[in-house]
C-alpha positions as CSV (number, residue, x, y, z in Angstrom):
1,X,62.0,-18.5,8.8
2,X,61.1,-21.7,7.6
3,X,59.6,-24.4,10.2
4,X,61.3,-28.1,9.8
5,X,58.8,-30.9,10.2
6,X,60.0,-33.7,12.7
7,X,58.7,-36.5,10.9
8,X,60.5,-39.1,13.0
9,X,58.5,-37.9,16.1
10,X,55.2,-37.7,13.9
11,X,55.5,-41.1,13.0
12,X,57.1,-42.6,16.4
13,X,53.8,-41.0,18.0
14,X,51.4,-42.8,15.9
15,X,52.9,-45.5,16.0
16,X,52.6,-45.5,19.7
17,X,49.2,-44.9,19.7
18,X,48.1,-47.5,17.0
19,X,50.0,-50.0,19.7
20,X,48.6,-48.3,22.6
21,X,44.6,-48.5,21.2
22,X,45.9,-51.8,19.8
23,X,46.2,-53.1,23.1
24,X,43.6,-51.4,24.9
25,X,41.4,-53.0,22.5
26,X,42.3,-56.3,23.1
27,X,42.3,-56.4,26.9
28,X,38.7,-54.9,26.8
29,X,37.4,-57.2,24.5
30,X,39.4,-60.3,26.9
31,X,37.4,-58.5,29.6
32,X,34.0,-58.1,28.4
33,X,34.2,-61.5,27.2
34,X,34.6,-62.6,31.2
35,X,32.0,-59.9,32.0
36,X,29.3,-61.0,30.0
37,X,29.8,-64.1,30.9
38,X,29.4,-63.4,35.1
39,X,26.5,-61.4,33.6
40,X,24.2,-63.4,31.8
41,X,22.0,-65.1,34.3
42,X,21.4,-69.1,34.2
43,X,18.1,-69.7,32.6
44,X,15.2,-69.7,34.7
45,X,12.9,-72.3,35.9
46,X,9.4,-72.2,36.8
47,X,7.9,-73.3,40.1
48,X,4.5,-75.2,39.5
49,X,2.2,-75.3,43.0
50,X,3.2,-78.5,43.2
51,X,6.6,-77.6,43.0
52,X,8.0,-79.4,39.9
53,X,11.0,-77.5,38.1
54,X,10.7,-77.0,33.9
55,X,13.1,-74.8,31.9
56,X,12.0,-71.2,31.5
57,X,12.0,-70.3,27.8
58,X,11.4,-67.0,26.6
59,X,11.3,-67.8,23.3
60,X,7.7,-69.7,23.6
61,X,6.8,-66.3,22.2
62,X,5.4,-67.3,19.2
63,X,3.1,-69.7,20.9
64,X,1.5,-67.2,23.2
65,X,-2.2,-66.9,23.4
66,X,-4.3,-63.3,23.0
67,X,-3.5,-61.3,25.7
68,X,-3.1,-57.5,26.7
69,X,-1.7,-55.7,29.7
70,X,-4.5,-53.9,31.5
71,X,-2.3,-53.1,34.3
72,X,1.4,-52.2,35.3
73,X,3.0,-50.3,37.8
74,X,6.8,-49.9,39.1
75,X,6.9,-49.0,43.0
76,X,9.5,-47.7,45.0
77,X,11.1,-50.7,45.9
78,X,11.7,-52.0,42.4
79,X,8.9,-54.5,42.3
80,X,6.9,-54.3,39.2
81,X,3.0,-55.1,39.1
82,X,1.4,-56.0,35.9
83,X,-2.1,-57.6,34.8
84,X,-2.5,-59.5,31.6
85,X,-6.0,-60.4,30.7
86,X,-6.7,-63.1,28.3
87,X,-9.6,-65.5,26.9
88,X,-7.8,-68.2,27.7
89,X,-8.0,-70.7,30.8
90,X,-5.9,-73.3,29.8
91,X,-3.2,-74.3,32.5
92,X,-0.3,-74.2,30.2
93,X,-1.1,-71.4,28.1
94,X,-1.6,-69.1,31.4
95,X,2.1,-70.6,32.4
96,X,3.4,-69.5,29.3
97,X,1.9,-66.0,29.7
98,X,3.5,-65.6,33.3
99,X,6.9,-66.9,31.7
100,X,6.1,-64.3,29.0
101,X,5.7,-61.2,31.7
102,X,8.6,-62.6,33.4
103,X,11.1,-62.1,30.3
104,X,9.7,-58.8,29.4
105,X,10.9,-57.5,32.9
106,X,14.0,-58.9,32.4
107,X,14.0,-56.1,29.2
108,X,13.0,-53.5,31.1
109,X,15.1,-50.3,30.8
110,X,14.4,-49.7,34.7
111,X,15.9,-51.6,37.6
112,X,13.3,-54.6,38.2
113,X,13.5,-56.4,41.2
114,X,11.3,-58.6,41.0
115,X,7.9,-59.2,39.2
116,X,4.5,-59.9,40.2
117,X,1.8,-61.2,37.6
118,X,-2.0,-61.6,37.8
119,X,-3.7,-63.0,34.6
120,X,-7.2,-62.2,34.7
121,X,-10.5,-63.5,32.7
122,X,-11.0,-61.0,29.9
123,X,-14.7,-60.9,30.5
124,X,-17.1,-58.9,32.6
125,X,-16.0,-60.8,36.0
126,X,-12.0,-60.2,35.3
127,X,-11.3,-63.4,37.4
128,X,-8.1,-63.7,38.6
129,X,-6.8,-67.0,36.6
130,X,-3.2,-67.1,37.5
131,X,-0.6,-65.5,39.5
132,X,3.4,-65.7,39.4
133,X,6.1,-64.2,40.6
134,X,10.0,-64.0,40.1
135,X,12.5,-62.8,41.7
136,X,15.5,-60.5,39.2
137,X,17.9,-59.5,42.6
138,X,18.9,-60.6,45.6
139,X,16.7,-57.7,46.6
140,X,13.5,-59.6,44.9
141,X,14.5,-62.5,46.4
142,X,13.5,-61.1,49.6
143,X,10.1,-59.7,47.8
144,X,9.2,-63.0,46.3
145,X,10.3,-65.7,48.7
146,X,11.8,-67.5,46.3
147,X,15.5,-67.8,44.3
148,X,16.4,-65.5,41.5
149,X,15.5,-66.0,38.1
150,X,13.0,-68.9,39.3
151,X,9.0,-68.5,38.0
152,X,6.4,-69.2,40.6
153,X,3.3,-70.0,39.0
154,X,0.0,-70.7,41.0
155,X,-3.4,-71.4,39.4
156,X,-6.0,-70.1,40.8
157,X,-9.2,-72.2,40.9
């Protein structure tokens, strides 16, 4: 007995779901679009002790002075802790390394919400230099006192 093919069907079906993925394709990408959009955060700002606003920029990278991270911890409630000592003491390059902790928390693979920083002398005394804080949720908002995505820098001295 010899089996007939139904190539009309065959062909109707793939054509369907070329059309089909077609269009799924093209209302996900008209969706992410608009996601990624409500996603990505405004840029931060930074909160000096006298309570001036600058941009936050991430990409002051490059610029950063000698620093390590002596320190870091996640706790329970999503608030992660982390030390950076440095040789440094000027005002503007200890800003730049809170920014710096700041944007690597916004990297993290784990849900941060919020940071805390202490930058510490990298000398025998470990004097605390600088401290900031920002808040990633609505949830660190309530951790940090201040809004999301702003840096709070205070120098300590």
């Amino acid at each position: 007995m010899k089996r007939r093919k139904l190539l009309f069907n065959q062909t109707r079906f793939i054509i369907v779901v070329a059309l089909a993925g077609s269009l799924v394709g093209i209302i996900y990408t008209g969706n992410k679009d608009l996601q990624i959009a409500d996603e990505v955060p405004s840029p931060p700002s930074i909160t000096t002790s006298a309570e001036q606003l600058t941009s936050f920029s991430p990409s002051l990278e490059g610029q950063l002075p000698v620093y390590e991270i002596t320190d870091e911890h996640m706790d329970d409630s999503g608030i992660w802790h982390v030390t950076l000592s440095t040789l440094t003491a000027n005002q503007q390059e200890l800003k730049k390394l809170v920014q710096h902790a700041c944007s690597i928390a916004l990297t993290k693979s784990q849900i941060v919400n919020s940071v805390f920083v202490e930058v510490v002398q990298n000398d025998n005394s470990h004097a605390t230099l600088a401290t900031g804080k920002m808040a990633l949720t609505s949830t660190g908002e309530a951790h940090t006192g201040s809004k999301k995505l702003e840096v709070a820098f205070q120098l300590n001295s």
